[in-house]
C-alpha positions in Angstrom: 0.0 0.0 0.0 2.2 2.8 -1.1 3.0 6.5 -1.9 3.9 7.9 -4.8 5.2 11.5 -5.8 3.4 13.2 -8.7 2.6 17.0 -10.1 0.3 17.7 -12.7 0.1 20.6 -15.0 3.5 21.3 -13.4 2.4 22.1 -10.2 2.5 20.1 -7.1 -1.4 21.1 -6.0 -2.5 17.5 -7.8 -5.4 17.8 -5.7 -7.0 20.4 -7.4 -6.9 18.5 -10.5 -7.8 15.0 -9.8 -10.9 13.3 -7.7 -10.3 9.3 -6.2 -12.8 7.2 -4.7 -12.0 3.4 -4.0 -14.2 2.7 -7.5 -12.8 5.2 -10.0 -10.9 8.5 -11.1 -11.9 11.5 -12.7 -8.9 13.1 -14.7 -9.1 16.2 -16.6 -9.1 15.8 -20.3 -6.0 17.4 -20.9 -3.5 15.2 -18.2 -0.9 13.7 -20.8 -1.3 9.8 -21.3 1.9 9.0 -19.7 0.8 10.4 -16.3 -2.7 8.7 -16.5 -0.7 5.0 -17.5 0.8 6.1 -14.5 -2.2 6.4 -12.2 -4.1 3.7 -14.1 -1.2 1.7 -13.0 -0.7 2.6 -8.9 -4.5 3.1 -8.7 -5.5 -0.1 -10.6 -9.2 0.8 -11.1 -11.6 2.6 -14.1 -10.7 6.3 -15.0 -13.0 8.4 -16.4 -11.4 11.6 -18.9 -13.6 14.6 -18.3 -13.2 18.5 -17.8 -15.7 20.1 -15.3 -17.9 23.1 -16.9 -14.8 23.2 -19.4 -12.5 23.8 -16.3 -9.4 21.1 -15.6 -9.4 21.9 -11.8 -11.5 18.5 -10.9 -10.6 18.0 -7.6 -12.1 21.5 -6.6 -15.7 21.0 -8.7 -16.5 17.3 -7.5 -17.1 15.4 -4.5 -17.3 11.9 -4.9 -17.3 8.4 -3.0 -18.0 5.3 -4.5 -21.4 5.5 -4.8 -21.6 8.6 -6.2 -21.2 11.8 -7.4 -22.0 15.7 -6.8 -21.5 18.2 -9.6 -21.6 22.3 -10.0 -25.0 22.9 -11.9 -22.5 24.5 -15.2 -21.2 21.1 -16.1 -21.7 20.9 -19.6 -23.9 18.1 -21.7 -21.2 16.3 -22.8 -19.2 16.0 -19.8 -22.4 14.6 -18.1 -22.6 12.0 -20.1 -19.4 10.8 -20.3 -19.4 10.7 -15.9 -22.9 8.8 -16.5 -20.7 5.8 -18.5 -20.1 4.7 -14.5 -22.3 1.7 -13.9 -23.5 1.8 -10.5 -22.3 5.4 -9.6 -25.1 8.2 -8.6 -24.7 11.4 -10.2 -26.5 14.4 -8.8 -25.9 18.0 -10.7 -26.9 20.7 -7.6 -28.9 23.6 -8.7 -27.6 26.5 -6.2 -24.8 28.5 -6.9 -22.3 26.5 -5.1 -19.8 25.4 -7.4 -16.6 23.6 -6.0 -18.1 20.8 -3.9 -14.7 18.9 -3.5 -14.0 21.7 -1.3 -16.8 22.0 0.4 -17.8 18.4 1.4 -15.4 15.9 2.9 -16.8 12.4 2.4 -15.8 8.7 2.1 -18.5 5.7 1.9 -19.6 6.0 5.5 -20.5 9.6 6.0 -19.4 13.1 5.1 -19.2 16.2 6.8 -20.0 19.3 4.9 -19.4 23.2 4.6 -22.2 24.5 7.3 -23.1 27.1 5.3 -24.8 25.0 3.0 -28.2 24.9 2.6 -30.4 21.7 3.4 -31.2 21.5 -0.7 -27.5 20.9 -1.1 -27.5 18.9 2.2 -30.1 16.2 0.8 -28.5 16.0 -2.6 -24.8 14.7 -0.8 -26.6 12.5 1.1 -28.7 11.2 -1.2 -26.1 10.4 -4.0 -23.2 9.4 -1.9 -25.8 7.4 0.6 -24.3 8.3 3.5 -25.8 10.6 6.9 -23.8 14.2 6.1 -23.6 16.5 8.9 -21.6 20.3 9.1 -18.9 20.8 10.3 -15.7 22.7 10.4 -11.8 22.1 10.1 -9.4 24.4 12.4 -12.4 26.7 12.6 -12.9 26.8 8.7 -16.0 26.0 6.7 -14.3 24.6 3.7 -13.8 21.1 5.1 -13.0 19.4 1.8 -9.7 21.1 1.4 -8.9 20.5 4.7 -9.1 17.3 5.1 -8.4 14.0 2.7 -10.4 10.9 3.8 -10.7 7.7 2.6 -12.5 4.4 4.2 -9.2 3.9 6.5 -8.4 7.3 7.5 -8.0 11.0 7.3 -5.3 13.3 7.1 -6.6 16.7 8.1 -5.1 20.2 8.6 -2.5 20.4 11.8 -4.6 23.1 13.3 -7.7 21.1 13.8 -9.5 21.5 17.3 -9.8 17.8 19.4 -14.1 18.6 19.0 -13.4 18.9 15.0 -11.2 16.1 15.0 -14.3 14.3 17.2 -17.1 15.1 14.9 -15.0 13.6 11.7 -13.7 10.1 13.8 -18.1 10.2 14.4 -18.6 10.8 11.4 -16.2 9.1 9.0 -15.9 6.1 11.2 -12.0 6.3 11.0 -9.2 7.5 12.7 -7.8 11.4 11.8 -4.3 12.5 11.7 -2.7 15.6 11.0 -0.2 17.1 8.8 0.7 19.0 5.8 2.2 18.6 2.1 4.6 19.8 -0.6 6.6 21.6 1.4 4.3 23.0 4.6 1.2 24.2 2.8 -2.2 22.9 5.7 -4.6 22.6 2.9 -4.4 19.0 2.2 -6.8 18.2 -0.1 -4.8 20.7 -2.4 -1.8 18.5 -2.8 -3.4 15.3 -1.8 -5.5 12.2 -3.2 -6.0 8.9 -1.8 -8.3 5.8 -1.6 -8.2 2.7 1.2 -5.0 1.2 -0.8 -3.1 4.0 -2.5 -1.8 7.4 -1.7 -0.6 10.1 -4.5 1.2 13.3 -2.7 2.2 16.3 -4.9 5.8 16.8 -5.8 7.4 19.2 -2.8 5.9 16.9 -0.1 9.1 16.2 1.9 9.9 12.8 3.8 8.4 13.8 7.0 5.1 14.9 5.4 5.0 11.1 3.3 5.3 9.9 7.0 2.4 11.4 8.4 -0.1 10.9 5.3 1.4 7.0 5.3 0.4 7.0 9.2 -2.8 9.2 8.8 -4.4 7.0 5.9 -2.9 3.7 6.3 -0.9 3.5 3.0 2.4 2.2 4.5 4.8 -0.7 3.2 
């Protein structure tokens, strides 16, 4: 269960780019075939090519877990459809002005705890396409929990200024265990640099040795 080093675009902030579940990947049109043979191969699961509205930063626009899927309401037709070629996935387009969902919404399959400024229209749509209970919360006294925080179905590696009630609500929550930490280099907003399922772990280029430590120990991807 390992951890690989990877940038995209030429920037170590993968996150913003990419969106893993333990069922599939969503990869921006425009990531070069090497680096997708390269995912393909350390993720070993389906990968779907698509922009988001037209826009490349994936890992901002969607939240995902393996059951399924929240989009900005300016996702175009075509886009739509190619995201709808998942068997057995939900896909839900929300109809408020909210638009980047990864980073509102921290989820895996057993719960997800969400921006509280969201409205309960946006609340019933998470929960009822990722099928899990979704209650607010907040991440070192932020609202946008999704860029916070990466979880998966074995752990979560959130930002090192979280407080021990936040950390609380997210073990309740997610049903795992949180650590804490940063990546490439320092920067607290993990999801920015930062994408992981239950077996594999992808940290952007400038993450140093310590950092690989803490996300190994915080999601469970260690040899």
């Amino acid at each position: 269960m390992p951890i690989f080093l990877m940038n995209t675009f030429g920037s170590a902030s993968i996150g913003v780019f990419l969106r893993v579940t333990d069922r599939f990947m969503i990869i921006p049109s425009q990531v070069p075939a090497t680096k997708i043979k390269k995912l393909e191969d350390w993720f070993e699961m389906q990968t779907v090519r698509t922009n988001i509205g037209g826009s490349v930063i994936v890992g901002c626009l969607v939240c995902a877990n393996s059951y399924g899927i929240i989009l900005p309401r300016h996702i175009w037709d075509e886009e739509l459809a190619t995201l709808k070629s998942l068997s057995g996935v939900n896909i839900a387009v929300a109809t408020t002005n909210k638009t980047a969902y990864g980073n509102l919404v921290s989820a895996n399959d057993r719960g997800a705890v969400v921006d509280p400024r969201l409205g309960k229209e946006d609340v019933k749509l998470i929960s009822d396409a990722l099928d899990v209970e979704v209650v607010p919360g907040e991440v070192a006294g932020l609202p946008y929990v999704g860029s916070l925080t990466i979880a998966t179905n074995r752990g979560v590696m959130a930002h090192p200024m979280i407080k021990p009630e936040e950390e609380a609500l997210l073990r309740e929550v997610l049903k795992v265990s949180v650590g804490v930490g940063t990546i490439n280099c320092g920067i607290p907003y993990i999801a920015t640099g930062l994408i992981g399922n239950s077996n594999v772990a992808v940290a952007g280029s400038l993450t140093t040795g310590p950092e690989l430590f803490m996300i190994g120990q915080a999601l469970g991807v260690v040899d």
